[in-house]
Backbone as numpy.savetxt, mean C-alpha at the origin, in Angstrom:
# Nx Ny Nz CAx CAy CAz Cx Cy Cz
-13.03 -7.19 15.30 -12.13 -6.68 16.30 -10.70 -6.84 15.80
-9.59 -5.72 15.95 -8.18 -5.57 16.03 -7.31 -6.64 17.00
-7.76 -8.27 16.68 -6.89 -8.44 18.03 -5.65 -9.10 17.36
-5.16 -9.00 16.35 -4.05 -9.53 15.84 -3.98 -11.24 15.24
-4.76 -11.68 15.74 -5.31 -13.09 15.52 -4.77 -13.63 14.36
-4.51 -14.90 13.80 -4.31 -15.41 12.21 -5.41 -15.25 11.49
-6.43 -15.31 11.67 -7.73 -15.05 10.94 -7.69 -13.64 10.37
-7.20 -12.75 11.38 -7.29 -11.23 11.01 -5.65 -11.24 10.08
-4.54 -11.23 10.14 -3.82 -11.64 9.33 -3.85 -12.10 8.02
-4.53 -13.12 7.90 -4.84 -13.65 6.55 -6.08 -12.07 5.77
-6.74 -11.78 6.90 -7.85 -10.92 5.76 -7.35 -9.56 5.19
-6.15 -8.83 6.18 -6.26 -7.52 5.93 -5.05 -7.36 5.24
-4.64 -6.74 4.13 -3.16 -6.02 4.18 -2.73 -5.50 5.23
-1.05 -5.67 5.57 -0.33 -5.70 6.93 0.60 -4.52 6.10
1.18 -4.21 5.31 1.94 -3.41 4.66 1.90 -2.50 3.39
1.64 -1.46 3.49 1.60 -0.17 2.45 2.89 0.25 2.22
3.19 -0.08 1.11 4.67 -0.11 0.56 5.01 1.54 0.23
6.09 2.72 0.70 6.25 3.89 0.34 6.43 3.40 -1.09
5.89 5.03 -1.62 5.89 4.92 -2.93 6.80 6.34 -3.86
6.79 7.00 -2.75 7.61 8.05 -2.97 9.05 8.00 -3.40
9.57 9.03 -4.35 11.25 9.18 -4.85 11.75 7.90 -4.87
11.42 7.31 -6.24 11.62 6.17 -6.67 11.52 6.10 -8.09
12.68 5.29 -8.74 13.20 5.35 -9.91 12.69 4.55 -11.11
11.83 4.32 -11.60 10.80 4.88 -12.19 9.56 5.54 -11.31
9.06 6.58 -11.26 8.42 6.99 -10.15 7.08 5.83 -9.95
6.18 6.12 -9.17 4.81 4.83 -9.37 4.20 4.85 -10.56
3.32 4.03 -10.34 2.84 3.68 -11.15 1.26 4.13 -11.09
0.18 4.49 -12.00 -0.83 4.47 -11.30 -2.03 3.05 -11.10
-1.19 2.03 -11.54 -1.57 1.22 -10.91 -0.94 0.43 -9.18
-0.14 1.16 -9.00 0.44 0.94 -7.41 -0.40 2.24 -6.76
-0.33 3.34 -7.25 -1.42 4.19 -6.24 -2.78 3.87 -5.71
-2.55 3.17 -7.10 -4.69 2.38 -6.91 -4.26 1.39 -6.14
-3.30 0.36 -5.97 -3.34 -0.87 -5.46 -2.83 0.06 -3.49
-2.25 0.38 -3.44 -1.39 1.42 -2.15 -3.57 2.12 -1.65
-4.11 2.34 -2.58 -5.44 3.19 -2.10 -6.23 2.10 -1.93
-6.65 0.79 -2.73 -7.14 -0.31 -1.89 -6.65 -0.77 -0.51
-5.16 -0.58 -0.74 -5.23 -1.44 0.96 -5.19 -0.41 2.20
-5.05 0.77 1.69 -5.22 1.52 2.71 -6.85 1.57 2.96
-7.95 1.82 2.04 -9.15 1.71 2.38 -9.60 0.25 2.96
-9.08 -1.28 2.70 -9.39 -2.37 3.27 -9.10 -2.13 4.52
-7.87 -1.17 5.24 -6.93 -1.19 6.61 -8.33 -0.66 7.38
-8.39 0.62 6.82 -9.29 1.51 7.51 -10.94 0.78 7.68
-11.47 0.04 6.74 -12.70 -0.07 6.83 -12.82 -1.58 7.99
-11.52 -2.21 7.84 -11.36 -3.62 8.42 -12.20 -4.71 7.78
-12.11 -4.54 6.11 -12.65 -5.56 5.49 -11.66 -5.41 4.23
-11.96 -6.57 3.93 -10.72 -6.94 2.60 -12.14 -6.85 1.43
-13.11 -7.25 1.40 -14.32 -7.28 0.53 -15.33 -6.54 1.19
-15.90 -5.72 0.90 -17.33 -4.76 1.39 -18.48 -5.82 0.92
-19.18 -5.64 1.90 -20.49 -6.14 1.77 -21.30 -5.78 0.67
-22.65 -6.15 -0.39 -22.66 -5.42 -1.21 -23.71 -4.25 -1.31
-23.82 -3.92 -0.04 -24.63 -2.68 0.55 -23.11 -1.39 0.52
-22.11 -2.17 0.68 -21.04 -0.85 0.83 -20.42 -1.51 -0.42
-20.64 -1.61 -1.58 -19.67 -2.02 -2.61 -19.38 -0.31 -3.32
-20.57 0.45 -3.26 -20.31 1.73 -4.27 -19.37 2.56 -3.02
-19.77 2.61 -1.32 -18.98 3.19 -0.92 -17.86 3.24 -1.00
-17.42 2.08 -0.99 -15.95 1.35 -0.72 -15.19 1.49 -2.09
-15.63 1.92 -3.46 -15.18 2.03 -4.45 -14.69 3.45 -4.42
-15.82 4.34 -4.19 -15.60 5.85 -4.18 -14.46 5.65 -3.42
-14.38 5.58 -1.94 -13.17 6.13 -0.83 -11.92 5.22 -1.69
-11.67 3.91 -2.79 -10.42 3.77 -2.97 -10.17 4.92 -4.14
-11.02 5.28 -5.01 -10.83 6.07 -6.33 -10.50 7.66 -5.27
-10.89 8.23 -4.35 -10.73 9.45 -3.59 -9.44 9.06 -2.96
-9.07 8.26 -2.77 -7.58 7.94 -1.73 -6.85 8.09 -2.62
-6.87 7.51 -3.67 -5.91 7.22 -5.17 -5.55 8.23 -5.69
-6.85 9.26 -5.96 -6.42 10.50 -6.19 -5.53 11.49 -5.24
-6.18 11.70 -4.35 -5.21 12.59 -2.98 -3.77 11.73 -2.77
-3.83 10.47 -2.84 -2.60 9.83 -3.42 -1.54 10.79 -4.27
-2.00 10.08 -5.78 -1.53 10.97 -6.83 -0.91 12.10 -6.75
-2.05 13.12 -6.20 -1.56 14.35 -5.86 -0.51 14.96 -4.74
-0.39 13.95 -3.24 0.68 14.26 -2.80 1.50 13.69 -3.47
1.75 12.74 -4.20 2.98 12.01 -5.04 3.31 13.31 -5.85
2.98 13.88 -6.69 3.09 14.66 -7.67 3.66 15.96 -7.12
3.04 16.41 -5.77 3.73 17.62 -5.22 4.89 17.75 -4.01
4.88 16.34 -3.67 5.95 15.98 -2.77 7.38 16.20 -3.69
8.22 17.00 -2.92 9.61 17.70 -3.41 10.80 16.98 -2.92
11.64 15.99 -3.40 12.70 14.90 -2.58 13.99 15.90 -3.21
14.70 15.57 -1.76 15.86 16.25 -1.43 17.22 15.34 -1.59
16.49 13.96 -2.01 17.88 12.86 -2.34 17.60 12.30 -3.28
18.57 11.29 -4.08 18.49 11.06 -5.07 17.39 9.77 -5.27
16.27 9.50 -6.38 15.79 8.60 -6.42 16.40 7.20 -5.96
15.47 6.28 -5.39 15.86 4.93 -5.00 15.71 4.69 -6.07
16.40 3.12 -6.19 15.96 2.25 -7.27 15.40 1.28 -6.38
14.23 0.26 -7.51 13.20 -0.46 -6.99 13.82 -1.58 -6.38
15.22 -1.66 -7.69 15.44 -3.81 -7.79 16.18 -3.42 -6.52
17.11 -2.86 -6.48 17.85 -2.00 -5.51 17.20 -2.61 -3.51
16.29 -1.50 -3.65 15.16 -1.65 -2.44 14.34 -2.89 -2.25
14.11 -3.83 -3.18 13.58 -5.03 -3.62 14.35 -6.18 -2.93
16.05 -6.30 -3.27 16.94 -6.64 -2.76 17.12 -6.47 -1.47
17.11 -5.62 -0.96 17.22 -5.08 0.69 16.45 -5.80 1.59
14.56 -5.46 1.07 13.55 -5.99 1.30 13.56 -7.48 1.90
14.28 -8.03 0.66 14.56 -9.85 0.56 15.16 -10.20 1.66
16.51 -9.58 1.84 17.69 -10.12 2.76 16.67 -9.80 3.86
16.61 -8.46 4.20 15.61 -8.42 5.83 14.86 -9.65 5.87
13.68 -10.26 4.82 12.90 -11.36 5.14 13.35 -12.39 5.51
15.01 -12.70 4.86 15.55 -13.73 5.12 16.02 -13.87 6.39
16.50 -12.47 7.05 17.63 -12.78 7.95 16.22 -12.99 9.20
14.80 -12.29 8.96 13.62 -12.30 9.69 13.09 -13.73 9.83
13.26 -14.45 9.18 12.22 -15.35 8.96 13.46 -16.86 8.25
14.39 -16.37 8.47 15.50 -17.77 7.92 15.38 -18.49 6.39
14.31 -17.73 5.83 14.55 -18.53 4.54 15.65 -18.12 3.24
């Protein structure tokens, strides 16, 4: 069940980082990692059972790809971000969020 709990916290990825118009563009190891946690979000397991291990492989390698491909045909109208840039930003929000 979705009830927000710490238990459910600890298991699922909470954040799919945009990956779009960004200066070195991705990587295809962030598409694959961005297509695991979107398939862990959706299935509500961080590890498949090993009755769904081949499913759960296919839908991240099929996400990864359709990934890829909107990455590749998506058309940006501003200038690339930079990472350290957005990385930096990222930080201060956590800090000013969370006081550390």
């Amino acid at each position: 069940m979705l009830d927000g709990s710490p238990a459910y916290a600890r298991q699922m990825c909470r954040s799919i980082r945009p990956l779009h118009n960004f200066a070195p563009p991705a990587t295809a190891d962030e598409v694959q990692a961005a297509a695991l946690q979107y398939v862990r979000k959706i299935s509500g397991s961080a590890r498949p059972a090993r009755a769904n291990e081949a499913a759960f492989a296919q839908a991240v390698e099929q996400v990864a790809a359709a990934s890829r491909q909107l990455l590749d045909s998506l058309v940006a109208t501003t200038p690339p971000k930079d990472r350290e840039v957005e990385a930096a930003k990222a930080r201060a929000r956590s800090a000013a969020r969370y006081g550390t």
